[in-house]
C-alpha positions as CSV (number, residue, x, y, z in Angstrom):
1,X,3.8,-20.8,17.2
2,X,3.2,-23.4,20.2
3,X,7.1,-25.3,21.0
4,X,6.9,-28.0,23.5
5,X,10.4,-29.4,24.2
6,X,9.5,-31.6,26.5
7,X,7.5,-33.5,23.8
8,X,10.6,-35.8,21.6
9,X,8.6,-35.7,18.8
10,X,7.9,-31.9,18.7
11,X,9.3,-30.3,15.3
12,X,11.2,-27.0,15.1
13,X,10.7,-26.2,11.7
14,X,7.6,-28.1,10.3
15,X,4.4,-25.5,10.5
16,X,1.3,-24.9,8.7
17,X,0.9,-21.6,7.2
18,X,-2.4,-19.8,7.4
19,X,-3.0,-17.3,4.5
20,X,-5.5,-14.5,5.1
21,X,-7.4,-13.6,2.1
22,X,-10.5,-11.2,3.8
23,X,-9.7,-9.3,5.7
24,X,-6.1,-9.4,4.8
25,X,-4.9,-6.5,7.5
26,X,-4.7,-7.3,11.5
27,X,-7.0,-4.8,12.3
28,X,-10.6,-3.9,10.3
29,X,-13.8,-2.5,10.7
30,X,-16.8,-3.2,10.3
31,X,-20.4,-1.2,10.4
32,X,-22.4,-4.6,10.7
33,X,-22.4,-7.3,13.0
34,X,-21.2,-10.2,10.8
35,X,-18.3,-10.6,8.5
36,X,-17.3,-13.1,5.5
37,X,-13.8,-14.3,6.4
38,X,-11.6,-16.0,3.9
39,X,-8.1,-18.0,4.2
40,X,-6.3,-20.9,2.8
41,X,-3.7,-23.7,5.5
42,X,-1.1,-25.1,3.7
43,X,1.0,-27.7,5.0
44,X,3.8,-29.8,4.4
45,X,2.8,-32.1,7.3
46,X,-0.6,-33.4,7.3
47,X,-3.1,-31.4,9.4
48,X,-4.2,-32.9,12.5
49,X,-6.8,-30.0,13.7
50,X,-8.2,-26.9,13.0
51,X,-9.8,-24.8,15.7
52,X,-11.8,-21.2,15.2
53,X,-12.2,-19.6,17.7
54,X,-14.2,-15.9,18.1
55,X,-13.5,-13.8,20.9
56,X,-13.3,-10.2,22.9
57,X,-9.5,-10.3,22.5
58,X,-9.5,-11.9,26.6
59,X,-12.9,-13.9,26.7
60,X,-13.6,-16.6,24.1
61,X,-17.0,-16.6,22.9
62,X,-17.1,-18.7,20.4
63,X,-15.0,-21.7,19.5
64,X,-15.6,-24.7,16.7
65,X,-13.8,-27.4,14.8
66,X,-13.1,-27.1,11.4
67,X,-13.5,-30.7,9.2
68,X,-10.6,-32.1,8.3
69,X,-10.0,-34.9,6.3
70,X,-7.4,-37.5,6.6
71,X,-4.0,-36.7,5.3
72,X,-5.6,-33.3,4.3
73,X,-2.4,-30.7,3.1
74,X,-4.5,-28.0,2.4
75,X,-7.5,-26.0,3.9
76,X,-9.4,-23.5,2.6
77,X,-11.7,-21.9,4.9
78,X,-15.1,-19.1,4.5
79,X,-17.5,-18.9,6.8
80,X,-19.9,-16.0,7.7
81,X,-19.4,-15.3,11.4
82,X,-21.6,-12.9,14.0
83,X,-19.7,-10.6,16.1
84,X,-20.8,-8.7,18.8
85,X,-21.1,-4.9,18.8
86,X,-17.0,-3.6,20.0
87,X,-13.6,-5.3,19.6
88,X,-13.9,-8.9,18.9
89,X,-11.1,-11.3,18.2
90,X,-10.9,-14.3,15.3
91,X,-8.0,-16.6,15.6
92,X,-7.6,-19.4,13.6
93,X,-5.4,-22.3,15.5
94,X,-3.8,-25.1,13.5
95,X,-2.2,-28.3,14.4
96,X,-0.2,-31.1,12.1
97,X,0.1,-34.7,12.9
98,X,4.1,-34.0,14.1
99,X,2.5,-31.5,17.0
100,X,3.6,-28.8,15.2
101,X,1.0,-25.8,16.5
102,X,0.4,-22.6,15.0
103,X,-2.1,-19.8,15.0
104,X,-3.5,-16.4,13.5
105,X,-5.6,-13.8,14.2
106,X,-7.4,-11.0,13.3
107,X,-9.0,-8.3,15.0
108,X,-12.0,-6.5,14.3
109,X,-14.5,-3.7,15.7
110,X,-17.5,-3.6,15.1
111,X,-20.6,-0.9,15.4
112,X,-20.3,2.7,15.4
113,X,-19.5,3.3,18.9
114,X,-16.4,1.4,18.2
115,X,-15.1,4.3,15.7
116,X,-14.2,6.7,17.9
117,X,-11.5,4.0,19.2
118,X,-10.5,3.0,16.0
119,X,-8.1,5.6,14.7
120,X,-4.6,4.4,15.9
121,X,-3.2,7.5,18.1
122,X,0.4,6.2,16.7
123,X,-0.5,6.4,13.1
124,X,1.8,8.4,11.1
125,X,2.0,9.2,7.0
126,X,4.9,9.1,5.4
127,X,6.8,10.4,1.8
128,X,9.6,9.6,0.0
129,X,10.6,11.6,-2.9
130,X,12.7,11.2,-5.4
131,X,13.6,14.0,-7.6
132,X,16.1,14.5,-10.1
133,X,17.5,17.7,-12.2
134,X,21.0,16.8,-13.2
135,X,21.8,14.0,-14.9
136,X,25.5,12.1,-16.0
137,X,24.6,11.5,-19.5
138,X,21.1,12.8,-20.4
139,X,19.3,16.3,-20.8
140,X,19.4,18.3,-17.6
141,X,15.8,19.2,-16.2
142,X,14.9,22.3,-14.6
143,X,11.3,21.3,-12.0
144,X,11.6,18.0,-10.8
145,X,13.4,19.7,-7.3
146,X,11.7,22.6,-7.4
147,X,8.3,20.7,-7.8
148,X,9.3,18.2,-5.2
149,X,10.5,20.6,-2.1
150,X,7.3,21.9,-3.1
151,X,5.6,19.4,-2.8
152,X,7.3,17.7,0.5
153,X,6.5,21.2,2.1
154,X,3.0,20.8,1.8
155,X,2.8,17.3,2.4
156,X,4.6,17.7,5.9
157,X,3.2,21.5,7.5
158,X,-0.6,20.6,6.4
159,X,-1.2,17.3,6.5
160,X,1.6,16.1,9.1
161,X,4.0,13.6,6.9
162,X,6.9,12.3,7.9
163,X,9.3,13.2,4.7
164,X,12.4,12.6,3.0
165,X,13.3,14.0,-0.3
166,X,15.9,12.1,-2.2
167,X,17.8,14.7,-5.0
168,X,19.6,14.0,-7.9
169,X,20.0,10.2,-6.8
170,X,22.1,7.7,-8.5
171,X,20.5,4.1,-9.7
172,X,22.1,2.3,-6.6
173,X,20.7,4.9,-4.3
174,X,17.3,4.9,-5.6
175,X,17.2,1.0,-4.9
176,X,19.5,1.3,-1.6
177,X,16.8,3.8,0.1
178,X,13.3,1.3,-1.3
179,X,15.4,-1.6,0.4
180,X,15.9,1.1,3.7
181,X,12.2,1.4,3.9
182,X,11.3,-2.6,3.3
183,X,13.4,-3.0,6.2
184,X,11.4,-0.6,8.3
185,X,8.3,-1.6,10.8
186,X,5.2,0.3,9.8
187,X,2.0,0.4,12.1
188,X,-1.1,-1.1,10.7
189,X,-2.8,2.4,9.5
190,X,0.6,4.0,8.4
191,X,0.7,5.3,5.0
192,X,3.7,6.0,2.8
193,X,3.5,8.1,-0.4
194,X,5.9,7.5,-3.1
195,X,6.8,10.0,-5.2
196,X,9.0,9.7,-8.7
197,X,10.2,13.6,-10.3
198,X,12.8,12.8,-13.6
199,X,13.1,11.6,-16.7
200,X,11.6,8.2,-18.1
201,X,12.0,6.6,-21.1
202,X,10.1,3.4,-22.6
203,X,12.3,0.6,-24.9
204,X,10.1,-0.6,-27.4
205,X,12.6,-4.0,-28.1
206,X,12.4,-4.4,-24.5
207,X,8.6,-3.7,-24.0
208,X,9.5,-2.2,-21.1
209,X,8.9,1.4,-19.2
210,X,12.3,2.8,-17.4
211,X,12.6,5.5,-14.9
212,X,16.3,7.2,-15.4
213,X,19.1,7.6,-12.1
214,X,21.3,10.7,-12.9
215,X,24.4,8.3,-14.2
216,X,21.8,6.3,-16.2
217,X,23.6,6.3,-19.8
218,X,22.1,7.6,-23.3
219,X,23.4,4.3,-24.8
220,X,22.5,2.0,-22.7
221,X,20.7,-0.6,-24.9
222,X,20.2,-3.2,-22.4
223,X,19.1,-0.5,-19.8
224,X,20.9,-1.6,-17.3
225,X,22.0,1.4,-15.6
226,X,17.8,2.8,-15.3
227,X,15.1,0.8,-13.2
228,X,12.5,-1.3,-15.0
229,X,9.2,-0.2,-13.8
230,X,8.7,-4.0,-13.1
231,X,11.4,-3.9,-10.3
232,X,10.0,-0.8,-9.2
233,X,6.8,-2.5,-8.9
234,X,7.8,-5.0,-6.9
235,X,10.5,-3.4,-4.7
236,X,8.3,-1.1,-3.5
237,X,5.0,-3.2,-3.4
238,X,7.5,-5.4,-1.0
239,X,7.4,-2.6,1.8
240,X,6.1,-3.6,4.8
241,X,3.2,-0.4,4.7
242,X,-0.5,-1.6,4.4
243,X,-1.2,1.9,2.4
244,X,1.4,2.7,-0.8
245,X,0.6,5.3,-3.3
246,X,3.1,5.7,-5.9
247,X,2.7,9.3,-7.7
248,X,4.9,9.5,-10.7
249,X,6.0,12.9,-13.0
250,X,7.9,11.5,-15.4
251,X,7.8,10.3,-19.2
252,X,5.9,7.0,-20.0
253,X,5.1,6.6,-16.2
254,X,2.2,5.2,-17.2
255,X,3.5,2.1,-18.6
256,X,4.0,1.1,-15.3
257,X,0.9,-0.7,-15.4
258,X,0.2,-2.9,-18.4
259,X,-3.3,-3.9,-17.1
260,X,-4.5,-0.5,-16.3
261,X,-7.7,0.2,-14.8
262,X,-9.8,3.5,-14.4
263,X,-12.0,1.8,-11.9
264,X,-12.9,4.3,-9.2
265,X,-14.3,4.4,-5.6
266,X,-17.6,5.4,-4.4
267,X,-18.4,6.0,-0.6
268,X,-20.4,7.8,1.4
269,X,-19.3,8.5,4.9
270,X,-21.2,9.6,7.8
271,X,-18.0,11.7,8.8
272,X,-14.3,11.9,8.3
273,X,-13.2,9.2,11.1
274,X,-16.1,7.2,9.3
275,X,-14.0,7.5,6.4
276,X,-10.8,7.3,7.6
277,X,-11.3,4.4,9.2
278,X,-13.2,2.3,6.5
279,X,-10.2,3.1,3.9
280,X,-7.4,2.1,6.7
281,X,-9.3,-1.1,7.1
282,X,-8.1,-2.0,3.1
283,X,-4.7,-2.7,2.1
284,X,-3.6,0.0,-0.8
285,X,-1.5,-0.1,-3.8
286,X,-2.3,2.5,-6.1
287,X,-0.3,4.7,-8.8
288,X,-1.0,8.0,-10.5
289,X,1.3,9.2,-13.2
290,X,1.5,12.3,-15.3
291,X,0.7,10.5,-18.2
292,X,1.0,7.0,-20.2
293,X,2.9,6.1,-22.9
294,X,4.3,9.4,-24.4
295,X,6.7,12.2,-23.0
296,X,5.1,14.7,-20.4
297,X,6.8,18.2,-20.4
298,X,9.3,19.5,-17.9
299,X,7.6,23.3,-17.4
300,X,9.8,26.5,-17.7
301,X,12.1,27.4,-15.4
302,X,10.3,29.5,-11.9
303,X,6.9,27.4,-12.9
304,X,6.0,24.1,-11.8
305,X,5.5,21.4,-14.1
306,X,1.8,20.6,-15.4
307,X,1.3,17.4,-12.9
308,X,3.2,19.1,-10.1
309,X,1.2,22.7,-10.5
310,X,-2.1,20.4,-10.5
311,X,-1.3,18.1,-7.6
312,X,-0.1,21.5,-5.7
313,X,-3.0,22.9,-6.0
314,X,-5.0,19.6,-4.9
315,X,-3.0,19.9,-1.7
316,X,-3.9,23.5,-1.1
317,X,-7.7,23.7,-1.8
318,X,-8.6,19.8,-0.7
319,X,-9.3,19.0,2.6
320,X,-10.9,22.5,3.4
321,X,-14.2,22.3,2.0
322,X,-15.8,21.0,5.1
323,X,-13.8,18.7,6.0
324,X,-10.6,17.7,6.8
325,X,-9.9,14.8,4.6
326,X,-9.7,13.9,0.9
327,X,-8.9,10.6,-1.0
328,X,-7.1,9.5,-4.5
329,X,-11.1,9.8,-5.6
330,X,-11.0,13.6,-5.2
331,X,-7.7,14.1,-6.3
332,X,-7.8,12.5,-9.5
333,X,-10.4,14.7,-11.4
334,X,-7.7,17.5,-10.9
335,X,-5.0,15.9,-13.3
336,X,-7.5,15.4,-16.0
337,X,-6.5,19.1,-17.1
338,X,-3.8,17.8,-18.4
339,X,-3.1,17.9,-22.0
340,X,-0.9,14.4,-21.6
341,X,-2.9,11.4,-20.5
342,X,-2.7,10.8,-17.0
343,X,-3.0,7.3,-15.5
344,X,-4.5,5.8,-11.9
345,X,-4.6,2.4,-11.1
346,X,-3.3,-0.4,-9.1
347,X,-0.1,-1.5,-9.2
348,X,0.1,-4.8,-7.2
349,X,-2.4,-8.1,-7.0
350,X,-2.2,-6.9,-2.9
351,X,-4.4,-3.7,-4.1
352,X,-7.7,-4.3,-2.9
353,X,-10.2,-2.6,-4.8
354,X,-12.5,-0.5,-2.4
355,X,-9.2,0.7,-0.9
356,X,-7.8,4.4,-0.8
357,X,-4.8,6.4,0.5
358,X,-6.1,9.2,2.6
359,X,-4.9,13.0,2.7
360,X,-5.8,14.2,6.5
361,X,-5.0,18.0,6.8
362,X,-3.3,18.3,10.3
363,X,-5.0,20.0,13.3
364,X,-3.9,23.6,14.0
C-alpha cells in the first residue's frame, strides 16, 4: 500500500484488493517463456488506474495500462505475458479515484538454468500428529501411539521433518494446537503433514463424519464434544502453509470429503529438483484416509495397524529407488492392499489439481 499524508484527501482504510487466481503462490516456475496469469480487483471505491508492470525484480521491462471503465468496481484481468529466461517480476499496481494505491506481485523463474536457484535453502517440512489410545468414555485402542511415534520417527531421521506428536489429546487441545499452527509464518515451499490416529465415528441424522478427543462422550447426540470433519476442514485448510496433506487412520475418515475425487497426477521430470520444484510451485490440499465410510481395524497389540504398517513401509522403501524423492502419486498405490476402502482427494477449493506434497529423503 502507497500512504501519502501530505495529500488531505488520501484515505487510510479505502483499498482495492487484487485476488490472484494463476499463479496463486508468490513464487512459481516455469519451463517456458510465457505464462497465462489470472486475477480479479475488487473495490469499494471506483478504480482510477491499473498499471502491469513486468520486471527482473530491480529493472522494469515491461509496463502497460489496463482499460478501465468509468466508475468500474471490479476488474478481472488474463493476459498471456513473455518473460525472459531467469527471475522475472509481475506486479499488478492499482489506484481508486480517493488516491488510495495498492499493489501485488508475483515472482517467477523461468528456463532451466533457473532451477538450480529455485529450491528455497530455508525450506523446511513439517508434521503434526495426533494420536490417541485412551479415551474418557469410549473403547480404549491399542496402535494409534505406537503407529504414530513410528511414524514421526521416520518422518523426522530420513526425510528431515520438523515434528510434533500430540498423544491422547482432549477436543480443546486438538483445536488449541490447529489454531497454534494458523498463527505460525510458513515459507513459501514449506510443507506441513497432518496426521489423525483414533477413533471416528459418522452420525447418520447429522450426515456428518466426527473424529473422537479422549473426553468425547458415547452419548453425545448432538456431537458436541468430537470435531466435525467440516471444522477440521476448514481449520486446518486455514493454516498459513502453501503445501497441507492431511493423512487420516481412523473410522469413516473418508467422509471427510463428500465430493471425492480419485483424480491422479502424471509427470515426468527430468530430475528430482525438476520435480521438486514444479510441485512447490502449486498450492496443496490433499487427504488420504484409511478408508471411507465404514470402520477400519485397530491391529493387535505389538503390530501396526493396516494403514500405518502400509504407509511405514512407503516411508522405508520410497525414495530409494534412484532417487531421492517420492509424491502422494507413488504413495497411494501402497494403501490399495487394504481390505477397507481407502480414500485420496482434495480437501479444500485452494487444492489445485496438478499439485503434490513431496517426501525428500534427507542427505546423509
Amino acid at each position: 500500500m502507497v500512504l501519502n499524508f501530505k495529500n488531505p484527501n488520501q484515505p487510510t482504510t479505502s483499498f482495492a484488493v487484487i485476488s490472484w487466481e494463476t499463479p496463486r503462490i508468490e513464487q512459481t516456475f516455469s519451463q517456458s517463456n510465457s505464462i497465462d496469469i489470472e486475477l480479479v480487483i475488487n473495490s469499494e471505491v471506483p478504480i482510477k488506474t491499473i498499471k502491469l508492470i513486468v520486471g527482473d525484480g530491480v529493472t522494469t521491462i515491461n509496463e502497460k495500462n489496463v482499460v478501465v471503465e468509468a466508475g468500474m468496481l471490479t476488474k478481472k484481468i488474463k493476459q498471456h505475458l513473455t518473460l525472459l529466461d531467469g527471475k522475472n517480476s509481475i506486479e499488478v499496481r492499482v489506484e481508486n479515484l480517493k488516491n488510495g494505491i495498492i499493489s501485488s506481485s508475483r515472482s517467477v523463474l523461468v528456463g532451466k538454468d533457473a532451477i538450480a536457484n529455485a529450491i528455497d535453502v530455508n525450506r523446511s517440512d513439517y508434521a503434526l500428529i495426533f494420536a490417541t489410545n485412551n479415551y474418557d468414555d469410549l473403547n480404549n485402542l491399542t496402535n494409534p501411539i505406537f503407529d504414530s511415534k513410528t511414524i514421526e520417527e521416520l518422518l523426522r531421521t530420513r526425510y528431515g521433518f520438523k515434528t510434533e506428536i500430540i498423544t491422547d489429546p482432549t477436543h480443546d487441545e486438538i483445536l488449541e494446537k490447529i489454531s497454534e499452527y494458523n498463527t505460525r509464518k510458513f515459507n513459501p515451499q514449506d510443507q506441513l503433514l497432518v496426521f489423525f490416529a483414533g477413533h471416528g465415528v459418522f452420525d447418520d441424522n447429522l450426515n456428518e463424519g466426527f473424529v473422537a478427543a479422549r473426553d468425547s462422550k458415547s452419548n453425545d447426540k448432538g456431537r458436541s464434544t468430537y470435531i466435525p470433519h467440516s471444522i477440521l476442514r476448514g481449520r486446518i485448510d486455514n493454516i498459513k502453509c502453501e503445501h497441507i496433506f492431511l493423512a487420516m487412520d481412523v473410522c469413516f475418515g473418508g467422509t471427510l470429503d463428500p465430493e471425492f475425487s480419485k483424480q491422479r497426477n502424471v509427470y515426468d521430470a527430468a530430475s528430482d529438483t525438476d520435480l521438486l520444484v514444479r510441485k512447490l510451485s502449486l498450492r496443496t490440499r490433499k487427504f488420504l484416509t484409511s478408508g471411507s465410510k465404514e470402520y477400519v481395524p485397530d491391529g493387535v497389540a505389538g503390530s501396526h495397524s493396516p494403514f500405518a504398517s502400509l504407509f511405514i513401509q512407503a516411508l522405508n522403501e520410497t525414495g530409494g529407488k534412484g532417487g531421492r524423492i517420492f509424491t502422494l502419486l507413488d504413495l497411494y498405490p501402497y494403501f490399495q492392499r487394504l481390505q477397507t476402502s481407502p480414500r485420496y482427494g482434495s480437501f479444500s477449493v485452494k487444492d489445485e489439481p496438478t499439485s503434490d506434497f513431496v517426501f525428500v529423503v534427507s542427505q546423509k
